[in-house]
C-alpha positions as CSV (number, residue, x, y, z in Angstrom):
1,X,302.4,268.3,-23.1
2,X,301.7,271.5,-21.1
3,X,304.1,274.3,-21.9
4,X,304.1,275.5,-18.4
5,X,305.5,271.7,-17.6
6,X,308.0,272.2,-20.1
7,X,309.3,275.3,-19.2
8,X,309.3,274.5,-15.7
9,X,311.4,271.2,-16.5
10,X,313.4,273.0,-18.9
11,X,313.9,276.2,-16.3
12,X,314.6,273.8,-13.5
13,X,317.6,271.8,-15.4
14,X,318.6,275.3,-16.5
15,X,319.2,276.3,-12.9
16,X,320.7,273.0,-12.1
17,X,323.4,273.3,-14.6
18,X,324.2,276.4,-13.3
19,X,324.9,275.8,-9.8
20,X,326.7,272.8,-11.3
21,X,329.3,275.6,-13.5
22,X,330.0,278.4,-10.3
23,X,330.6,275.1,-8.0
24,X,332.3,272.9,-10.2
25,X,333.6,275.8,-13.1
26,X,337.9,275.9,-12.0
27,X,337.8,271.6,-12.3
28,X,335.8,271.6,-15.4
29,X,337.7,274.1,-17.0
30,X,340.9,272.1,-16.3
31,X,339.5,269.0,-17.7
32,X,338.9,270.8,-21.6
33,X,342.2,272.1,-21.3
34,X,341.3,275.8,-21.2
35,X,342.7,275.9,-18.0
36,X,341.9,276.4,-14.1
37,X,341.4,279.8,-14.1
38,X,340.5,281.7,-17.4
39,X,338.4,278.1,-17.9
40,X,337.1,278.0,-14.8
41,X,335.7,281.8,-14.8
42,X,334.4,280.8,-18.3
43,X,332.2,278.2,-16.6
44,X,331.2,280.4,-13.7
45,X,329.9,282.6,-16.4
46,X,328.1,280.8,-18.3
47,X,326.8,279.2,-14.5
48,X,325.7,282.9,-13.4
49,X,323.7,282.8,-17.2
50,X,321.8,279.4,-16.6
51,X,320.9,280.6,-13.2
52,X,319.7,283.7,-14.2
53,X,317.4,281.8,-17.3
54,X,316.8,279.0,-14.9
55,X,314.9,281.4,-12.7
56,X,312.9,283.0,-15.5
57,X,312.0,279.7,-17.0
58,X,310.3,278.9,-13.3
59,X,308.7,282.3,-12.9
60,X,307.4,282.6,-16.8
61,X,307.3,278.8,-17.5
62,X,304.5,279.3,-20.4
63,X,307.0,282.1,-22.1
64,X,309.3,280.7,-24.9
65,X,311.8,284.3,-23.8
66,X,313.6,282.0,-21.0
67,X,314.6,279.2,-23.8
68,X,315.5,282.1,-26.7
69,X,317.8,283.8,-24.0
70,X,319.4,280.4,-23.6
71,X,319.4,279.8,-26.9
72,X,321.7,282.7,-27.2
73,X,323.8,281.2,-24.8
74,X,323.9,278.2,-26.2
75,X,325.4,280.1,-29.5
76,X,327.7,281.5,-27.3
77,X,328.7,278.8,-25.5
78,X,329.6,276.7,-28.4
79,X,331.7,279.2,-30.2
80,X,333.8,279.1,-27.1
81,X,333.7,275.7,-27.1
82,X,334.7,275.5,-30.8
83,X,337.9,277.7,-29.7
84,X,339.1,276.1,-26.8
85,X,339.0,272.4,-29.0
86,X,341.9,274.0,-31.0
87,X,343.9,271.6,-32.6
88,X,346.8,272.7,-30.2
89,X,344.6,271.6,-27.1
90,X,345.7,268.4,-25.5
91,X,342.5,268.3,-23.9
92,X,340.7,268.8,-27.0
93,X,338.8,265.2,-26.9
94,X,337.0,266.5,-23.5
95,X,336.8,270.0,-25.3
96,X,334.7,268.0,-28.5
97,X,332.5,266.2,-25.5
98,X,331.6,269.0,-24.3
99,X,331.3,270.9,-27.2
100,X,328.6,267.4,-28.1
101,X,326.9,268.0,-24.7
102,X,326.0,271.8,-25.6
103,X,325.3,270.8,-28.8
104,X,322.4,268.6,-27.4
105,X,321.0,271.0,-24.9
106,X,321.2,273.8,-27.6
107,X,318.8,271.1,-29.5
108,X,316.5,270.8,-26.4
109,X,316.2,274.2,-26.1
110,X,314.9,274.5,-29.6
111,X,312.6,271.6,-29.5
112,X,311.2,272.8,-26.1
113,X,310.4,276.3,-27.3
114,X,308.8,274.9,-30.4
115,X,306.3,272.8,-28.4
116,X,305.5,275.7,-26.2
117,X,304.6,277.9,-29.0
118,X,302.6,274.4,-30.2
119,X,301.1,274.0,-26.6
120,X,300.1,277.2,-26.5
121,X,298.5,277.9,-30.0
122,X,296.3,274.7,-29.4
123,X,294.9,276.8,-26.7
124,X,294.0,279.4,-28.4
């Protein structure tokens, strides 16, 4: 596969989670328990992030930067994640799905920059 058409599928999910987290951040945030509005400006941060990488991945879709910057975020997002499914969370169930879901795209993200680097070395 083309590592332009996996960055640009990769960038273009990116940006669509994002828009997903500012719209929809205060409800999801309820929903793992950590809350409408310390949750909720969690997700709208991590939204703003996957935006921001998102657009890189569509402007530099060859470049493996875009999917290392959200690997980072990935990190990031499931330490948080790891917090807020506390033992003491009534919510922690959703808290572990998500946690799962991030887990997955943090997998992606991996898998997708290792077959740019592989696209683009057979080029070379």
């Amino acid at each position: 596969m083309k590592a332009e058409i996996i960055g640009r599928t990769i960038g273009a999910a990116s940006l669509a989670f994002g828009i997903t987290d500012i719209v929809m951040g205060r409800k999801f945030g309820r929903g793992i328990g950590a809350g409408e509005e310390m949750g909720g400006r969690l997700f709208q941060i991590v939204g703003a992030r996957e935006v921001v990488t998102g657009v890189a991945g569509l402007i530099a879709p060859g470049s493996v930067t875009p999917l290392h910057w959200r690997m980072a975020g990935d990190a990031f997002d499931l330490a948080a994640l790891a917090y807020i499914a506390a033992p003491a969370n009534p919510k922690r169930k959703m808290a572990w799905l998500a946690l799962g879901i991030v887990a997955g795209v943090a997998v992606a993200d991996y898998l997708g920059a290792r077959a740019i680097k592989t696209a683009k070395g057979a080029r070379s």
